[in-house]
C-alpha positions as CSV (number, residue, x, y, z in Angstrom):
1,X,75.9,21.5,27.1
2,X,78.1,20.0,24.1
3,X,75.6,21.4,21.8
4,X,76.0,24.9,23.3
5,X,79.5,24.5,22.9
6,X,79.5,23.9,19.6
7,X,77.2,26.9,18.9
8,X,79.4,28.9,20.2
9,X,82.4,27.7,18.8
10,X,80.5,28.2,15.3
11,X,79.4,31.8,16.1
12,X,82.7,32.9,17.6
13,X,85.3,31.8,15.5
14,X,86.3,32.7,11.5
15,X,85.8,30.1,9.1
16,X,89.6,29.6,8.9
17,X,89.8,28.9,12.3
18,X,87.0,26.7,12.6
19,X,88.4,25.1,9.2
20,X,91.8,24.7,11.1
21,X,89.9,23.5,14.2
22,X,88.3,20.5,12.4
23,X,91.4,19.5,10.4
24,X,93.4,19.3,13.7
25,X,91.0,17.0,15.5
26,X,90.5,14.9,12.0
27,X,94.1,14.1,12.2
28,X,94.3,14.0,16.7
29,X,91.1,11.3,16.1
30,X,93.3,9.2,13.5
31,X,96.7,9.6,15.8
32,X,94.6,8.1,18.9
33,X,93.9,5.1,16.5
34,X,97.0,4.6,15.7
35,X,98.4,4.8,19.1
36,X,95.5,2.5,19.9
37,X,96.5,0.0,17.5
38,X,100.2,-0.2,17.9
39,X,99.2,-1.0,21.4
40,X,96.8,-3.8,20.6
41,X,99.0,-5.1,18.1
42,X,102.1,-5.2,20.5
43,X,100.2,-6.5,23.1
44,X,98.7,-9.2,21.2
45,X,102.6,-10.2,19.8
46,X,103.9,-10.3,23.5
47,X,101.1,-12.2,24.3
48,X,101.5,-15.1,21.5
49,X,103.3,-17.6,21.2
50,X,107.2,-17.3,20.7
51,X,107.2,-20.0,18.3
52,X,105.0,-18.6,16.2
53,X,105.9,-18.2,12.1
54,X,107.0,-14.8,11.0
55,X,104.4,-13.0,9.3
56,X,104.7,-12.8,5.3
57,X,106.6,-10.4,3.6
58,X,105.4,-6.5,3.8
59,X,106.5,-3.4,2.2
60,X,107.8,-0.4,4.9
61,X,104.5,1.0,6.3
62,X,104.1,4.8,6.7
63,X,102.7,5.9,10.8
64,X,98.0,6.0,10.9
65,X,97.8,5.0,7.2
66,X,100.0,2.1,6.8
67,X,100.4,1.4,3.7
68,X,97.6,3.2,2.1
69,X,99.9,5.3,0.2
70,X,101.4,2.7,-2.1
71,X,97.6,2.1,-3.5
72,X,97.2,4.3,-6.6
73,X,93.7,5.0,-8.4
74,X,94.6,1.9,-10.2
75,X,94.3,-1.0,-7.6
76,X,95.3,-3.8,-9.3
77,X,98.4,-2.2,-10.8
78,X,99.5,-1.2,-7.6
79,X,99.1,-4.8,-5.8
80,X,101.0,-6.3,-8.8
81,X,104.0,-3.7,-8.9
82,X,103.8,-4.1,-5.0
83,X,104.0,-8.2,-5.2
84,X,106.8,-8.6,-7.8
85,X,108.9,-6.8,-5.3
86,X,108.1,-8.0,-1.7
87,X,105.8,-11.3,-2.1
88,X,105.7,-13.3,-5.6
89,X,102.8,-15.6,-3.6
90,X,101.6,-13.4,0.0
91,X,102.3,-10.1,1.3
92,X,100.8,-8.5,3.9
93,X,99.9,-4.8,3.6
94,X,97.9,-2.9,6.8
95,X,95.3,-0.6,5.3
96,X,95.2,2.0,7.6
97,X,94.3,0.1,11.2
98,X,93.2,-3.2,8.9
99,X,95.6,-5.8,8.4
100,X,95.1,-7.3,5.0
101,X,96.8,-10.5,3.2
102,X,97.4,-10.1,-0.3
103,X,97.7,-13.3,-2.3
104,X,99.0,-13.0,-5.9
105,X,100.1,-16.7,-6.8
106,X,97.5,-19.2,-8.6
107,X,99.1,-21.4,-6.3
108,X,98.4,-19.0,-3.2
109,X,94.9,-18.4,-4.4
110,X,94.1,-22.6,-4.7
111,X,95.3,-22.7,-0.7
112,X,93.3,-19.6,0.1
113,X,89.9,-19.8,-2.0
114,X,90.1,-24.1,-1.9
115,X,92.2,-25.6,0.2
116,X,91.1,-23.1,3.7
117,X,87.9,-22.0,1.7
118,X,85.9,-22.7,4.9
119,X,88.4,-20.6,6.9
120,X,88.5,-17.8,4.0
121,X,85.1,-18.1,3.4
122,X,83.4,-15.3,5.4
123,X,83.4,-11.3,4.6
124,X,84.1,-8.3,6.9
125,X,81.6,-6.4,7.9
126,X,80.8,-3.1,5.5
127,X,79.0,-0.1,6.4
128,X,77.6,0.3,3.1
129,X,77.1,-3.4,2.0
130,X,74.8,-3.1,5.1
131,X,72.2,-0.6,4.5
132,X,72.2,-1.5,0.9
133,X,72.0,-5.2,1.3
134,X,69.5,-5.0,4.4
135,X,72.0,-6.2,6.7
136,X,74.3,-8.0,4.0
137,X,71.4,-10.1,4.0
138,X,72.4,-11.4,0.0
139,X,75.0,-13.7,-0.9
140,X,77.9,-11.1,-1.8
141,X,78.6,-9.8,1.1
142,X,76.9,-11.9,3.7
143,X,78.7,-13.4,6.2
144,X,79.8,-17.1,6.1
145,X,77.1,-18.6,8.3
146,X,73.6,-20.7,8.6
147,X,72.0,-17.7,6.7
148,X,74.5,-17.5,3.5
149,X,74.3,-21.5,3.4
150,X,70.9,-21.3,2.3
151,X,71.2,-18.6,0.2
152,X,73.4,-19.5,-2.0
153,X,71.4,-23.2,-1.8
154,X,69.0,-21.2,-3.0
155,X,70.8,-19.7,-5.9
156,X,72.6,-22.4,-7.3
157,X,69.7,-24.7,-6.9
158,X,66.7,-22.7,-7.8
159,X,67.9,-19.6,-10.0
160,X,71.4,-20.7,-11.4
161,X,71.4,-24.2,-12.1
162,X,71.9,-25.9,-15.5
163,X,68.5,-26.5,-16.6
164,X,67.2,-22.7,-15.5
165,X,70.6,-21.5,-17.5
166,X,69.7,-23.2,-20.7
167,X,65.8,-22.5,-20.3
168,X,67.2,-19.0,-21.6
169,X,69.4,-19.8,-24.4
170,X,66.4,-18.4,-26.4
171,X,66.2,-15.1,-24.5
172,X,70.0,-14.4,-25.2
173,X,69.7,-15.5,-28.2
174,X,67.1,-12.8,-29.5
175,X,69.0,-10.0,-27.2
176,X,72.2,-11.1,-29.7
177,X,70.4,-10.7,-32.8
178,X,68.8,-7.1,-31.8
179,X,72.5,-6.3,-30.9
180,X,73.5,-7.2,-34.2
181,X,70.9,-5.3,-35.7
182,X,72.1,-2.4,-34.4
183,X,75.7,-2.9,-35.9
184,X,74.7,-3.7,-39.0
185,X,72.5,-0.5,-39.2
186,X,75.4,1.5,-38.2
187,X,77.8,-0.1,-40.3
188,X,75.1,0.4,-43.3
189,X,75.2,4.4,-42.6
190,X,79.0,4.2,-42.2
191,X,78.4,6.3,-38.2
192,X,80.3,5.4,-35.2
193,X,78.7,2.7,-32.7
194,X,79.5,3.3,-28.8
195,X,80.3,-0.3,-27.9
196,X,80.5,0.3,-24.4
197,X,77.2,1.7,-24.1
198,X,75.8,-1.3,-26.3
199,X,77.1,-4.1,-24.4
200,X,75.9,-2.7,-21.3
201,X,72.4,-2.0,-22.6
202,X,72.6,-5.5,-24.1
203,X,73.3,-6.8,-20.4
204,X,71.0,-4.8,-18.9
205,X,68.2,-5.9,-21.4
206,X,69.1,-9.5,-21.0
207,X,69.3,-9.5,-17.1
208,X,65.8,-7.6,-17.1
209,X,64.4,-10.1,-19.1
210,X,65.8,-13.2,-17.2
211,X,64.8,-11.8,-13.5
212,X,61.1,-10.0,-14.5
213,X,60.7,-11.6,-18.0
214,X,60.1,-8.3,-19.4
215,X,61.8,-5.1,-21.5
216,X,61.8,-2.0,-19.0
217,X,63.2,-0.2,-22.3
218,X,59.8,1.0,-22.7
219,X,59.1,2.0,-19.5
220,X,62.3,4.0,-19.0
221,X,63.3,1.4,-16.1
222,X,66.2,0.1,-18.5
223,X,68.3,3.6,-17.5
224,X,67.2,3.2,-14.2
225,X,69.0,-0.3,-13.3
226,X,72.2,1.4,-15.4
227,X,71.9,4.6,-13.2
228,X,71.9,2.0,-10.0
229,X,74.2,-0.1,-10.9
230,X,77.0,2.4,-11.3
231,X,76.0,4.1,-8.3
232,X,76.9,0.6,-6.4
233,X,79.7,0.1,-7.9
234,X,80.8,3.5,-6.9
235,X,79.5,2.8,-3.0
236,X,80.8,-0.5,-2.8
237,X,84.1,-0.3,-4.2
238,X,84.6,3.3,-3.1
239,X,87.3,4.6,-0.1
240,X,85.1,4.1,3.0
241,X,87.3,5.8,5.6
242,X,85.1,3.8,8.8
243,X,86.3,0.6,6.8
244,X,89.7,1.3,7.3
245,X,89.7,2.8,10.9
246,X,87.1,1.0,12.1
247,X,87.6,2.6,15.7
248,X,86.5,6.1,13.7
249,X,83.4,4.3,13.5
250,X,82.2,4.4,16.6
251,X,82.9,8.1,16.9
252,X,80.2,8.7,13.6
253,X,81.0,11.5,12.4
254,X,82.7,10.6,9.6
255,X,80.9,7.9,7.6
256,X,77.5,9.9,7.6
257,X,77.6,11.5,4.3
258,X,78.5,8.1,2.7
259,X,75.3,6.1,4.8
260,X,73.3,9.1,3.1
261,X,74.5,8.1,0.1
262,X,74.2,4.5,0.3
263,X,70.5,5.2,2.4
264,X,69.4,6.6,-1.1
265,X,70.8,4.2,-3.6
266,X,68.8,1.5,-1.3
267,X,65.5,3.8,-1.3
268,X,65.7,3.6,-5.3
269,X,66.6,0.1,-5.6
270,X,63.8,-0.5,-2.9
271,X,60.9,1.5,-5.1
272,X,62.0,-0.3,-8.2
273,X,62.6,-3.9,-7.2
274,X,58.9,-3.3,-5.2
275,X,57.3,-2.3,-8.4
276,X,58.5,-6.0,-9.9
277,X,57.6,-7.7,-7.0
278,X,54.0,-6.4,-6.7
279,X,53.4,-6.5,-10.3
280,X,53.9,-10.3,-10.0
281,X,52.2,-11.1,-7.2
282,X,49.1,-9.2,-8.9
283,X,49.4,-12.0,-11.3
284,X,47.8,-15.3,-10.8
285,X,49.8,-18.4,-11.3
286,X,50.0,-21.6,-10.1
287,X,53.1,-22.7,-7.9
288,X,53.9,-25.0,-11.1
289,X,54.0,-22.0,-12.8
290,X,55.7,-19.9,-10.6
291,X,59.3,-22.3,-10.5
292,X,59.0,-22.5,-14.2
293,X,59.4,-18.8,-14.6
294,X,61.5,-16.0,-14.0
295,X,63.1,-15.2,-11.0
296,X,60.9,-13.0,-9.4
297,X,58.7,-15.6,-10.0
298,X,60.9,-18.7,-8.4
299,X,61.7,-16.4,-5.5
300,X,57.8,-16.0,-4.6
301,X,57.6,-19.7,-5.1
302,X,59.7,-20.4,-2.6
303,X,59.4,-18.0,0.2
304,X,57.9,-20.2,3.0
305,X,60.3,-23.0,2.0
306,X,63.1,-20.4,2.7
307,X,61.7,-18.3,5.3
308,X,62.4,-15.0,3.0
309,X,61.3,-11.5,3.9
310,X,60.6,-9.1,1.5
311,X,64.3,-7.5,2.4
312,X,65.7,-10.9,1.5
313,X,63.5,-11.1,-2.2
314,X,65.3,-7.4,-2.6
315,X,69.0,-7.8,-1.6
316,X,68.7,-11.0,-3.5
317,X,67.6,-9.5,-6.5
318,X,70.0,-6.6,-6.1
319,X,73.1,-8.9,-6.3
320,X,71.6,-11.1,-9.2
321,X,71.1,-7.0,-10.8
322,X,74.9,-6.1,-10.0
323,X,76.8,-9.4,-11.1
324,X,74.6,-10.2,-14.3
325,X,74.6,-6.6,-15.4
326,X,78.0,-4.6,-13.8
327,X,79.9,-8.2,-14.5
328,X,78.7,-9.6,-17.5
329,X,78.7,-5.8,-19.4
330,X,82.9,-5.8,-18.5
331,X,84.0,-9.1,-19.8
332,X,82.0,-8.7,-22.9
333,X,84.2,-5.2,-23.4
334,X,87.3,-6.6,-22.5
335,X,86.8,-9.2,-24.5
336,X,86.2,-7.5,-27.4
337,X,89.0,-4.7,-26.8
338,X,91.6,-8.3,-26.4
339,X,90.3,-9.7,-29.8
340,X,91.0,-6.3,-31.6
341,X,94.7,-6.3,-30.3
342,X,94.8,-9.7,-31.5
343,X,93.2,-9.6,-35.4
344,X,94.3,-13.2,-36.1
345,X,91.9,-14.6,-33.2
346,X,89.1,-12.1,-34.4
347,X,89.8,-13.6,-38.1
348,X,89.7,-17.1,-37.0
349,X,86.6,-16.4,-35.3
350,X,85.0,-14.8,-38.1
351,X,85.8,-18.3,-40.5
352,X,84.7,-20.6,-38.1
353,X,81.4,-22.6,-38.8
354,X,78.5,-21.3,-36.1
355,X,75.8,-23.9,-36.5
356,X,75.3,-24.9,-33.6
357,X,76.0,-24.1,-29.6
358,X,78.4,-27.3,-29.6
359,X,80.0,-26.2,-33.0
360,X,83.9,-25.5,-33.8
361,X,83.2,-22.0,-33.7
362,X,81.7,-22.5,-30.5
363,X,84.1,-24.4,-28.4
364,X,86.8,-22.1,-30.0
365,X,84.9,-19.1,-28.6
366,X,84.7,-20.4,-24.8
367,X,88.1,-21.2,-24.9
368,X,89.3,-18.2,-25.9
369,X,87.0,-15.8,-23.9
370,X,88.5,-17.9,-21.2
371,X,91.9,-17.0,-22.3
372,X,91.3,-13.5,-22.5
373,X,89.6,-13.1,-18.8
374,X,92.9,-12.4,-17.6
375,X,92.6,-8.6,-16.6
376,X,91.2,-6.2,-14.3
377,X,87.2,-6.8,-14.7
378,X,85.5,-6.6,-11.8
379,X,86.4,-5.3,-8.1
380,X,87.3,-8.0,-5.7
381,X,85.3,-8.7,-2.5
382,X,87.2,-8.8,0.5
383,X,87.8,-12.3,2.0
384,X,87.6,-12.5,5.6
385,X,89.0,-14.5,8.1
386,X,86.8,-17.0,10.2
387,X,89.5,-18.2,12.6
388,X,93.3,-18.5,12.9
389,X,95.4,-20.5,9.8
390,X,99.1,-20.6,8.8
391,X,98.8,-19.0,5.6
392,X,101.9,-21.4,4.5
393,X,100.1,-24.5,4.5
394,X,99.1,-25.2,0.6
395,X,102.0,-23.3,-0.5
């Protein structure tokens, strides 16, 4: 009957009107949640306790959207301008129908991600963290739990620790001297040199080599992970209106272009991490082996040990893909873009003696990169809540 409805609704009415139609039952669907949430929220206030704190500071909110408005195109400019006004250390903002604490302080952040890490620890649930990570079943976006204990056991212990890290040194250190190569050739010629585009091919090259142990250059896979990556990035730190109105859904009408989109970013990922996976496993190699290799390799190792479906080996992969690539490829830039506004650092640098990793020019280098990681890199994940805290205690 509703499906007749509709049919005839679509045969009997203009576009205009049925253009007019929809926008006026868009905006009656995001009025009944906000009716719905004042409710819950005043209900739940009349219902606490009287001598409860006062919540932190919060800029006037704006009816449905809450404070939506004041966030520009630029994020992290926005949350800065927004603190320095109504909340040096926290400040409460409501994101549509989500209530969201934003902490600005270093002193804030140690309470938050140290002092009530285990409360802080877990991460709301996303739509399309869910079909891309097979359930958030990686350690991004995972919630805190039995599951993301033991993968990110598994990370630090088997893929990231110290001895694994520095079983590469030679690996970056060939990827740097091909990099170089390709400066020096285009400073030879006297051309211009995209540096963007370098450093994230350099990235991308390195975190092929480290997970497969191979070049996909050749094979035209390189473009691929690029391609993917940005498409994540764009998924996963895209507006999601379902993430923000969570009551819209349940409704589902809104959100299915964006699970389309994130349904075929994890079909891709899926053909090309299966590729590296079954090109492995056509490979004979001891277990010995195996630990002592790449990551692909560790990973089959230790999937009994770890219970890990094939869905695990991929979302797994997929993060390791994102952070070493997406992350690694925007600190090298911004790096690089600090020392050029800053030509004495650059010279020092440049004089400094590079014998070895534990040299002058070395040390000098960490520190400074360390210095200079001070802007807008990455996106942030979203913390979430695991139970009820007084977000005063550390401060």
């Amino acid at each position: 009957m509703a499906a007749d409805l509709l049919h005839k609704l679509t045969q009997e009415t203009t576009p205009q009107q049925l253009a007019w139609f929809l926008s006026f039952f868009f905006f009656l669907s995001l009025f009944s949640v906000y009716c719905y949430s004042l409710f819950t929220a005043r209900a739940a206030a009349a219902a606490g306790n009287k001598n409860q704190q006062r919540p932190p500071p919060s800029p006037p909110a704006l009816p449905i959207i809450g404070h939506l408005h004041l966030v520009g195109s630029l994020p992290h400019v926005s949350l800065r301008g927004l603190a320095r006004k109504h909340g040096p250390d926290v400040m409460l903002l409501r994101l549509g129908a989500v209530p969201t604490l934003v902490v600005s302080s270093p002193r804030a952040a140690e309470a938050v991600l140290r002092t009530h890490d285990h409360v802080f620890a877990s991460r709301p649930r996303s739509v399309v963290a869910d079909i891309i990570m097979y359930g958030s079943s990686d350690v991004a976006f995972a919630p805190y739990g039995e599951y993301w204990r033991q993968a990110r056991k598994l990370v630090t212990t088997h893929l990231l620790s110290v001895k694994k890290v520095q079983s590469f040194r030679a690996t970056a250190a060939e990827e740097v001297s091909m990099v170089m190569v390709e400066i020096r050739e285009a400073a030879a010629k006297g051309s211009t040199l995209d540096m963007s585009d370098l450093l994230n091919t350099f990235a991308n090259d390195m975190a092929c080599r480290i997970v497969s142990g191979k070049f996909f250059r050749k094979e035209g896979r390189s473009k691929i992970f690029q391609d993917l990556i940005n498409e994540n990035s764009r998924l996963l730190g895209g507006f999601n209106v379902e993430e923000y109105f969570p009551a819209l859904g349940r409704v589902g009408l809104l959100g299915r272009a964006i699970c389309a989109k994130a349904e075929r970013a994890r079909n891709r990922w899926a053909d090309l991490l299966d590729k590296v996976i079954d090109d492995h496993l056509s490979k004979e190699k001891s277990t010995s082996d195996m630990k002592d290799g790449d990551f692909v390799d560790i990973l089959l190792s230790i999937q009994q040990e770890y219970d890990l479906t094939r869905e695990h080996m991929k979302a797994l992969l997929t993060d390791v893909f994102f952070g070493a690539i997406d992350t690694s490829s925007q600190v090298l830039e911004y790096t690089l873009v600090e020392l050029v506004k800053r030509p004495q650092r650059f010279y020092l640098l440049h004089t400094l003696p590079w014998m070895t990793a534990t040299s002058t020019g070395a040390w000098f280098l960490r520190g400074h990169v360390s210095s200079l990681m001070h802007g807008p890199l990455v996106g942030t994940i979203t913390h979430g809540k695991t139970r009820k805290s007084s977000y005063r205690k550390g401060l």
